[in-house]
C-alpha positions as CSV (number, residue, x, y, z in Angstrom):
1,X,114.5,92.0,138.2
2,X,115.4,94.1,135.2
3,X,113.1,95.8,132.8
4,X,112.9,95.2,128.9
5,X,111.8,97.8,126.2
6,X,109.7,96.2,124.1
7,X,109.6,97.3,120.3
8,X,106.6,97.9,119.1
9,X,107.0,96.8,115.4
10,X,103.0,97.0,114.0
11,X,100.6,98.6,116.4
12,X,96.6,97.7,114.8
13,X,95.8,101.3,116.2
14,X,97.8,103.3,113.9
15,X,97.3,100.6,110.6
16,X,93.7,102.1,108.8
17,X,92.0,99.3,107.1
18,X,92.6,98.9,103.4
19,X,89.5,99.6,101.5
20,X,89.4,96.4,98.9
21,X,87.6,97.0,95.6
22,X,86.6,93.4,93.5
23,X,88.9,92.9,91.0
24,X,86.2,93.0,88.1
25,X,86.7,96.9,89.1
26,X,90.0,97.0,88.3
27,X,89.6,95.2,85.2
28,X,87.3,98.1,84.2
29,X,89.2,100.6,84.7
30,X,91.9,99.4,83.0
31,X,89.9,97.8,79.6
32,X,86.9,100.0,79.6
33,X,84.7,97.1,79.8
34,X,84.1,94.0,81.2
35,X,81.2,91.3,81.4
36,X,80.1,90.0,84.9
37,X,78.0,86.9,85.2
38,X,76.1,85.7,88.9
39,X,73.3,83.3,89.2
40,X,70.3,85.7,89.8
41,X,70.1,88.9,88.8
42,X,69.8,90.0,92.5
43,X,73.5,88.8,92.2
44,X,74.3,91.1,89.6
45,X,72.8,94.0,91.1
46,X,75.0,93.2,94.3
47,X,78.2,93.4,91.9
48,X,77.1,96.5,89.6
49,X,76.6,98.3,93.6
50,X,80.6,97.8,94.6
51,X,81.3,100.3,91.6
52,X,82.6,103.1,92.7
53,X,80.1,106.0,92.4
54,X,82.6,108.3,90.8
55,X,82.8,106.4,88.2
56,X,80.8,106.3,85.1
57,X,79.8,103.5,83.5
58,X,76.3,102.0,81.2
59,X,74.9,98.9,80.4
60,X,73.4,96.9,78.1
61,X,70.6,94.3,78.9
62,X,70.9,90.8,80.7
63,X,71.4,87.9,79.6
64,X,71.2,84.2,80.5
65,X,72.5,81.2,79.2
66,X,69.9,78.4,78.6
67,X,71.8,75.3,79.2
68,X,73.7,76.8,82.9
69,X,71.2,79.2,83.6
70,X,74.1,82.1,85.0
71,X,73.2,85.1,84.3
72,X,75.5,87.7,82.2
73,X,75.9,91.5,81.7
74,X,78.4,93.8,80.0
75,X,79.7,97.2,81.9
76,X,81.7,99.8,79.7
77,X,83.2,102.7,81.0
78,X,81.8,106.2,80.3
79,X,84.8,108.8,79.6
């Protein structure tokens, strides 16, 4: 029997996970504003909270559309 090196071409120990930011965040940065809409307002609290907290940011008040009833709210960037 003869033995075989095996190449080791992408070990999962040495790879660190990729942290992923929603693209809405990117949009942000880039624009300085962008409007994010969800069907509760619980759902746009969830979005508003994957903002980075170095960044700065305000926001104006929520809306909702009568005839879909999604929910709607502007983020600008603070510089």
């Amino acid at each position: 029997m003869s033995k075989k090196d095996k190449e080791v071409v992408n070990d999962p120990v040495d790879q660190k996970p990729e942290s992923k930011q929603p693209a809405f965040v990117g949009e942000l940065m880039l624009n300085g504003t962008v409007v994010i809409t969800g069907k509760t307002r619980e759902e746009l609290a969830e979005i508003v909270n994957d903002i980075p907290a170095d960044c700065k940011y305000g926001v104006g008040a929520v809306g909702q559309d009568r005839e879909t009833k999604v929910f709607s709210l502007r983020i600008d960037l603070i510089q």
